[in-house]
ROGUMI-924731 format. One line per 10 residues: number of its first residue (from 0); their letters; for each residue x, y, z of N, C-alpha, C, O. Coordinates in Angstrom, 2 decimals. Layout:
N
NUM = A = X:Y:Z:X:Y:Z:X:Y:Z:X:Y:Z; ...;
***
This chain:
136
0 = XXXXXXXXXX = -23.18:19.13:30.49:-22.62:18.33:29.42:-22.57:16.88:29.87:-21.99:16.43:30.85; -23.24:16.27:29.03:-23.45:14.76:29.03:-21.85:13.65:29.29:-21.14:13.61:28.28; -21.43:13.00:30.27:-20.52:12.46:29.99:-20.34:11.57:29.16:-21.42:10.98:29.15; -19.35:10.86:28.11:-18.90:10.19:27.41:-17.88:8.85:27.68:-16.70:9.04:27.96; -18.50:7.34:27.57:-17.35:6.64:27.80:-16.11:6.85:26.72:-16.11:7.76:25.90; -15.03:5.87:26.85:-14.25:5.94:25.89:-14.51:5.45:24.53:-14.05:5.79:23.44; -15.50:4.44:24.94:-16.14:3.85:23.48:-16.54:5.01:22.59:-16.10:5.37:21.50; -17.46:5.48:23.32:-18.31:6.75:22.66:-17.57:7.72:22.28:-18.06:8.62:21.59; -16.13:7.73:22.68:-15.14:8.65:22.32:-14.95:8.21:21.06:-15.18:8.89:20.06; -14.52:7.08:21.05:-13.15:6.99:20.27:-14.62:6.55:18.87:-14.18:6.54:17.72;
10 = XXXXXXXXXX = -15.71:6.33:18.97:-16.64:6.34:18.14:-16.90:7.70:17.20:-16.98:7.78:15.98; -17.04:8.87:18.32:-17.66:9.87:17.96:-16.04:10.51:16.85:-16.23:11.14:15.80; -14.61:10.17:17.38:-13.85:10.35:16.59:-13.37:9.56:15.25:-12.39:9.92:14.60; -14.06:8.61:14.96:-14.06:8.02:14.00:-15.03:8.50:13.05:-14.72:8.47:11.86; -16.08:8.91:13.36:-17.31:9.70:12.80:-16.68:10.52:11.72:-16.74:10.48:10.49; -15.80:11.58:12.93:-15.11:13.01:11.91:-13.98:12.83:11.30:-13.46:13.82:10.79; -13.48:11.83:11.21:-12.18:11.93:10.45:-12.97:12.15:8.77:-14.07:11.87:8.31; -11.57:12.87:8.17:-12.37:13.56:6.90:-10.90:13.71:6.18:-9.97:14.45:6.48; -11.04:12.49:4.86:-9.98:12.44:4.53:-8.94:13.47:3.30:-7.90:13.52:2.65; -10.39:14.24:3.69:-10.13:15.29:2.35:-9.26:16.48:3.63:-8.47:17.28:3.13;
20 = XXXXXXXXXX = -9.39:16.53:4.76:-8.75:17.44:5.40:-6.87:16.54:5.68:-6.52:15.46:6.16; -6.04:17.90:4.97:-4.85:17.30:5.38:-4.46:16.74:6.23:-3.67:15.85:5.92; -4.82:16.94:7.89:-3.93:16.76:8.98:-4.80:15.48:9.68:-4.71:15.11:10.84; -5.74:14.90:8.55:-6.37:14.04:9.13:-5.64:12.78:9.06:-4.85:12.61:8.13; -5.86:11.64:10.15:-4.98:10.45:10.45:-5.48:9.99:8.92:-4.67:9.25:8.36; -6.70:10.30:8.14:-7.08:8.36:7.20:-6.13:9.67:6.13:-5.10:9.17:5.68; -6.25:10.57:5.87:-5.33:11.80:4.82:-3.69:10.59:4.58:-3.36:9.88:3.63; -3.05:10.85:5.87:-2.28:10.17:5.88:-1.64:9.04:5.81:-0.43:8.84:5.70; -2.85:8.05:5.92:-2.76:6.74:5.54:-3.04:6.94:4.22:-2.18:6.50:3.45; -3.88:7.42:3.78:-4.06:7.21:2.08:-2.82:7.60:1.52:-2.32:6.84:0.69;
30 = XXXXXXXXXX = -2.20:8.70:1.85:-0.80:8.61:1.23:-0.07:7.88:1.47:0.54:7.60:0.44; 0.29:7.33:2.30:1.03:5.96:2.54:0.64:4.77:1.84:1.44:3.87:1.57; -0.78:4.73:1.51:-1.14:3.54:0.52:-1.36:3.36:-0.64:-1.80:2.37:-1.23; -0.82:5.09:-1.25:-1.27:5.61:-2.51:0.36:5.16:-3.21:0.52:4.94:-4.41; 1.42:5.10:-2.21:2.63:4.66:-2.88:2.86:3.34:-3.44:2.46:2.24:-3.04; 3.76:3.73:-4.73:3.30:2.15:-5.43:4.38:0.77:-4.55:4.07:-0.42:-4.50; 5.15:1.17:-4.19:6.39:0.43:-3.48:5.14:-0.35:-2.57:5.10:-1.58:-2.56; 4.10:0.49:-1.78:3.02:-0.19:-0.88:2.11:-1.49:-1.68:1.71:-2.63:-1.45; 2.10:-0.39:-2.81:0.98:-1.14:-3.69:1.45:-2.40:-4.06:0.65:-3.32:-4.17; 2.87:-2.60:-4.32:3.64:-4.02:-5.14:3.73:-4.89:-4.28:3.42:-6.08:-4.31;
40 = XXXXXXXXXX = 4.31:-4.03:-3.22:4.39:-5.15:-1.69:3.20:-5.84:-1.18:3.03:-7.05:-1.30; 2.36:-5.00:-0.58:0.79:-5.74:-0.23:0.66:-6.69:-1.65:0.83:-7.87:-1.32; 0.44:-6.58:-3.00:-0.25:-7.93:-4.09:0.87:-8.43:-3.85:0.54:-9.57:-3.52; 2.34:-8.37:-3.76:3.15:-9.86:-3.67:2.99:-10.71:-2.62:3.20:-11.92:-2.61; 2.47:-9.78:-1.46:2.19:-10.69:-0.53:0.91:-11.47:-0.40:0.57:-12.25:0.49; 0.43:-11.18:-1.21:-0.92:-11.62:-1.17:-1.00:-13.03:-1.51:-1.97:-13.70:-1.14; 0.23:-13.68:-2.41:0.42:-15.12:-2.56:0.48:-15.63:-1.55:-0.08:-16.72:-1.59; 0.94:-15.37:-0.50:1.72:-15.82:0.92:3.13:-15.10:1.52:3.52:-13.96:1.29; 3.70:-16.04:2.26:4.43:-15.38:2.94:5.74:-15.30:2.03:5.89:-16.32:1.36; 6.48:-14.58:1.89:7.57:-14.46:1.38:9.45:-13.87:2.20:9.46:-13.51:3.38;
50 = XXXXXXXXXX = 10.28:-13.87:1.67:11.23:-13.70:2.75:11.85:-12.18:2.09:11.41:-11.89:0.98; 12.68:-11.38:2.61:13.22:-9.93:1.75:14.06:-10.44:0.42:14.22:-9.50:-0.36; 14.42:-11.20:0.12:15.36:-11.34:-1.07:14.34:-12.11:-1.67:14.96:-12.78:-2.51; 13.08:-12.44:-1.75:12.24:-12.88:-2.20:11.60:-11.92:-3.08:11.50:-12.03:-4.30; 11.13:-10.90:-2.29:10.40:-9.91:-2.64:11.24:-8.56:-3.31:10.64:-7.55:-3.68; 12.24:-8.68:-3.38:13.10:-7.57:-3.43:13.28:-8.37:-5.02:13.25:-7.46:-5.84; 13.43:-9.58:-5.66:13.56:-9.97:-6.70:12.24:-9.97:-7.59:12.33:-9.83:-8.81; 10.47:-10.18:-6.66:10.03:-10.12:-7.71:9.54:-8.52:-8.16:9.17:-8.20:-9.30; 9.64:-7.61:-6.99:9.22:-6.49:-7.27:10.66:-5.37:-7.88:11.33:-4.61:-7.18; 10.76:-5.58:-9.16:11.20:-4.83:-10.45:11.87:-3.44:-10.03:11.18:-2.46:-9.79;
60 = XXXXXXXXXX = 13.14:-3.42:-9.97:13.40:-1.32:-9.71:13.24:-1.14:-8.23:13.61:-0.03:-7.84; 12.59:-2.30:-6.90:12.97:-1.77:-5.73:14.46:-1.25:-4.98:15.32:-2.12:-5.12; 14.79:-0.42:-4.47:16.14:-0.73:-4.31:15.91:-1.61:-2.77:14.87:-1.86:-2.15; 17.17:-1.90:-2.50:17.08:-2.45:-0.96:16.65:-1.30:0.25:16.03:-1.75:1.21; 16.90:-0.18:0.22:16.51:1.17:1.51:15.26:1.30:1.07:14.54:1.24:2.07; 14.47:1.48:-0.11:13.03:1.56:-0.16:12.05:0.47:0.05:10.93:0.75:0.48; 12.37:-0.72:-0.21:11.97:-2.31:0.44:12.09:-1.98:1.95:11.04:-1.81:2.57; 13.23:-1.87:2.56:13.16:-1.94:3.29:12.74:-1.03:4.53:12.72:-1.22:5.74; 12.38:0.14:3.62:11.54:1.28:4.30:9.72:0.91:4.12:8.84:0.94:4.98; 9.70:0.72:3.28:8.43:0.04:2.73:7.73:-0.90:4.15:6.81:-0.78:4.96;
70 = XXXXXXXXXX = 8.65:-1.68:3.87:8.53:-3.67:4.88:8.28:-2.46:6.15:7.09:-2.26:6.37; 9.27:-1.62:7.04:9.13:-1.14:8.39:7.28:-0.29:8.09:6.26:-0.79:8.57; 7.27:0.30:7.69:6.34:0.89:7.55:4.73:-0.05:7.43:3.63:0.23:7.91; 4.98:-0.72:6.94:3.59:-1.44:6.78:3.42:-2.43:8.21:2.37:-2.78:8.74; 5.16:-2.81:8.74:4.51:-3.29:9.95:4.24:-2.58:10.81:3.36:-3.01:11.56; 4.67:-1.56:11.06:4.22:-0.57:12.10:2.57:-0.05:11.79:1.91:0.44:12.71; 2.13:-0.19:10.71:0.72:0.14:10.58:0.38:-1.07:11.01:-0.44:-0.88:11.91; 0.62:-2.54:10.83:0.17:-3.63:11.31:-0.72:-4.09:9.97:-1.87:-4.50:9.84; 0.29:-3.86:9.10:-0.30:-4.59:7.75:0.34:-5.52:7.28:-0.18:-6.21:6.40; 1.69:-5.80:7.75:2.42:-7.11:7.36:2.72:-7.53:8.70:2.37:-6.84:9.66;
80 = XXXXXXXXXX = 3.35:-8.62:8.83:4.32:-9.14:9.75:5.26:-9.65:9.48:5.35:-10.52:8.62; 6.52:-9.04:10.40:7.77:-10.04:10.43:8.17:-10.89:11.17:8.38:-10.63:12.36; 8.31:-11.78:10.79:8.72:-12.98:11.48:10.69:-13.38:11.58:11.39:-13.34:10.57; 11.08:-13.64:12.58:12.54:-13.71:12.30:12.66:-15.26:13.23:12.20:-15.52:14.34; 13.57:-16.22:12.17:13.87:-17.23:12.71:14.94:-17.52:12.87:15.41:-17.57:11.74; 16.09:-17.89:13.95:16.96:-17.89:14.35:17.62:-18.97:13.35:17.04:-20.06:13.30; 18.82:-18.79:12.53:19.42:-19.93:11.44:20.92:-18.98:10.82:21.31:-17.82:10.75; 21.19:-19.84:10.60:22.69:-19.40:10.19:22.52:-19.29:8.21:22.80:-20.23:7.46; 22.08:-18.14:7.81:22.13:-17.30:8.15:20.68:-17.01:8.66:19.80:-17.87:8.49; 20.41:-15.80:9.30:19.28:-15.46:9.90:18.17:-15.52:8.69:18.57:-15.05:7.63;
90 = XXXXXXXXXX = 16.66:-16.09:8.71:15.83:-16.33:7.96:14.62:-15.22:8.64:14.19:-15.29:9.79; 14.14:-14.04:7.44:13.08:-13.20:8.03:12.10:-13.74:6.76:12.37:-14.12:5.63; 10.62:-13.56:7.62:9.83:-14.14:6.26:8.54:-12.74:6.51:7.99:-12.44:7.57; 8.42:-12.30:5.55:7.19:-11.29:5.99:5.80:-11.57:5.35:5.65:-11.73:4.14; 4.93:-11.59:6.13:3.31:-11.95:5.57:2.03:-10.57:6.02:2.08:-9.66:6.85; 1.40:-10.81:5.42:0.40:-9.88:5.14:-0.40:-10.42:7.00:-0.42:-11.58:7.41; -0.95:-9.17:7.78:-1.62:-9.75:8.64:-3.37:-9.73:8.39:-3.59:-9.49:7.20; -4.54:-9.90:9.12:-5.73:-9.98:8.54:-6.09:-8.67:8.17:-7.00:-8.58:7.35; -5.53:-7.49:8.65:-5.83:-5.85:8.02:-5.22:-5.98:6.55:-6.00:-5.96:5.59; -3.94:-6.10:6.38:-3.15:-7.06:5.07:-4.07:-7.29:4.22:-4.53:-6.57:3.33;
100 = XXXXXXXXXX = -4.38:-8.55:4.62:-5.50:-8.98:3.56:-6.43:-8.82:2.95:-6.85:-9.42:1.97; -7.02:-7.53:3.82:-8.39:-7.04:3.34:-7.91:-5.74:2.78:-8.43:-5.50:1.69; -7.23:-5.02:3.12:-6.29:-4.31:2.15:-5.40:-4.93:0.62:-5.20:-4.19:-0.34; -5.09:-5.98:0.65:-4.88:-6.79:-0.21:-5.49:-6.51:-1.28:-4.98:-6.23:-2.36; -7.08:-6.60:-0.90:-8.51:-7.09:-1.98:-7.91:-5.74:-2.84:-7.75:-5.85:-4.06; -7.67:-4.80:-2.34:-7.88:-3.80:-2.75:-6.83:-3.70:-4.13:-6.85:-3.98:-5.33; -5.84:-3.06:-3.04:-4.70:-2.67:-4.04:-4.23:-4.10:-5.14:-3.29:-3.85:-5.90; -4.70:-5.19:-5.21:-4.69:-6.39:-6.07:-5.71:-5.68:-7.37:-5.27:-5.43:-8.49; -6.59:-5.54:-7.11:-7.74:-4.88:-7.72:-7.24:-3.77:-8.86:-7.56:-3.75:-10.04; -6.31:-2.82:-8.09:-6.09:-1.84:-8.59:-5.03:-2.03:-9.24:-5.07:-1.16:-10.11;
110 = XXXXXXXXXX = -3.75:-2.85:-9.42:-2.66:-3.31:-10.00:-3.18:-4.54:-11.21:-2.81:-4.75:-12.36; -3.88:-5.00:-10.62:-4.71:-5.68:-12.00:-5.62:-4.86:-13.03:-5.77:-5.08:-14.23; -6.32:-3.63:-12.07:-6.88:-2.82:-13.28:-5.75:-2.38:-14.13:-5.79:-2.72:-15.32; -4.76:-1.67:-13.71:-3.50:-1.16:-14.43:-3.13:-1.89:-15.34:-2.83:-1.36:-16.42; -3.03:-3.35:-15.18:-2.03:-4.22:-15.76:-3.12:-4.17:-17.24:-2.64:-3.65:-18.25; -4.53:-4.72:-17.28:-5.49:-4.68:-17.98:-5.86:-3.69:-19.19:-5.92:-3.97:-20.39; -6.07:-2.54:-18.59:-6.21:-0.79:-19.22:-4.53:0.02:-19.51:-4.61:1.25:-19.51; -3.55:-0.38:-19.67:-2.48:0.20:-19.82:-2.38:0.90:-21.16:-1.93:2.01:-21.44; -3.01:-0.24:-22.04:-3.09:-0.11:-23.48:-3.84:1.58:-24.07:-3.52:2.52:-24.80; -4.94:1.20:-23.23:-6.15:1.96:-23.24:-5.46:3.72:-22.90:-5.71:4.74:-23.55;
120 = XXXXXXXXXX = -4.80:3.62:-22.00:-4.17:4.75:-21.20:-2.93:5.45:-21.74:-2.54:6.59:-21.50; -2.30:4.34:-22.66:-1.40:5.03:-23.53:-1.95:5.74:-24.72:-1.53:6.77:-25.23; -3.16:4.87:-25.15:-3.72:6.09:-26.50:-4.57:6.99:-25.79:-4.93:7.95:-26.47; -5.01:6.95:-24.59:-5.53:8.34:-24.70:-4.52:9.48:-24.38:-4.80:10.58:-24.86; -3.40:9.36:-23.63:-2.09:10.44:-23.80:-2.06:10.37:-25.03:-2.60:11.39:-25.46; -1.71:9.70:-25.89:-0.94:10.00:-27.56:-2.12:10.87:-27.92:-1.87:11.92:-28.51; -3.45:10.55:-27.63:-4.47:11.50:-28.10:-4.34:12.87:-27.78:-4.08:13.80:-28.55; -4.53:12.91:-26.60:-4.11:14.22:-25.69:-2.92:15.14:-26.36:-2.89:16.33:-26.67; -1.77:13.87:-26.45:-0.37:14.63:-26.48:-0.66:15.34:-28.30:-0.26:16.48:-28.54; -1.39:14.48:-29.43:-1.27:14.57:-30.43:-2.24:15.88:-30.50:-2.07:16.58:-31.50;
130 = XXXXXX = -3.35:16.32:-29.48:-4.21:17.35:-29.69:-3.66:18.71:-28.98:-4.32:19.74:-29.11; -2.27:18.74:-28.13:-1.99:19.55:-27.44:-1.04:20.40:-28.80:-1.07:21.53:-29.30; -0.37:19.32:-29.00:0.67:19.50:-30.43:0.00:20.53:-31.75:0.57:21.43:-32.37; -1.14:20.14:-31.86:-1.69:20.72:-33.16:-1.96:22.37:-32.34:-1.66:23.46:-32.83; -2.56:22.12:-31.06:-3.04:23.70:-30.82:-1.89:24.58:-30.52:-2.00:25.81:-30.61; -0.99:24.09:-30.22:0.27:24.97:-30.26:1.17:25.69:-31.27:2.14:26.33:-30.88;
***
């Protein structure tokens, strides 16, 4: 058996990840990025940097424990950053890092398709709902 550097490792394991298998690492990131709390946070940040009572005002229905479960979570993936500046009172500002941003493209994309097709998405339920109604 042929030896393998680590490059070639950690290559050949990037190969197989397969996100359709549950216990796979990208499985698990997609659920983590499939949440909308992720989704609101990454496009608000996408203006720039913002501070928690910033973001906690423009994103609608967050409470403060899900913001702030949200904010830990994305930095530990290394998709935002926090920054903390020493001030009376203490000033935290959180920004998107360059993974952030290119993740950004995305879920911006997809919150703007929403915002766009909403219309569209409510008559086809009323359709749905109005054709389920008659066969019953």
């Amino acid at each position: 058996m042929a030896t393998m550097t680590a490059a070639q490792r950690r290559e050949q394991a990037r190969i197989e990840y397969d996100a359709f298998i549950k216990g796979c690492p990208t499985n698990q990131l997609l659920d983590r990025l499939s949440d909308k709390w992720v989704s609101l946070v990454v496009s608000a940040l996408a203006g720039g940097t913002m501070r928690y009572s910033d973001l906690g005002r423009k994103i609608a229905g967050v409470s403060p424990k899900m913001l702030t479960q949200t904010l830990r979570s994305l930095e530990r993936d290394g998709i935002l950053a926090r920054t903390v500046t020493p001030s009376v009172p203490v000033r935290v500002d959180y920004e998107l890092t360059p993974l952030g941003h290119s993740l950004a493209l995305l879920l911006t994309a997809v919150k703007d398709w929403a915002e766009t097709h909403i219309d569209e998405v409510h008559e086809a339920r009323e359709r749905y709902d109005t054709q389920d109604e008659q066969v019953a």
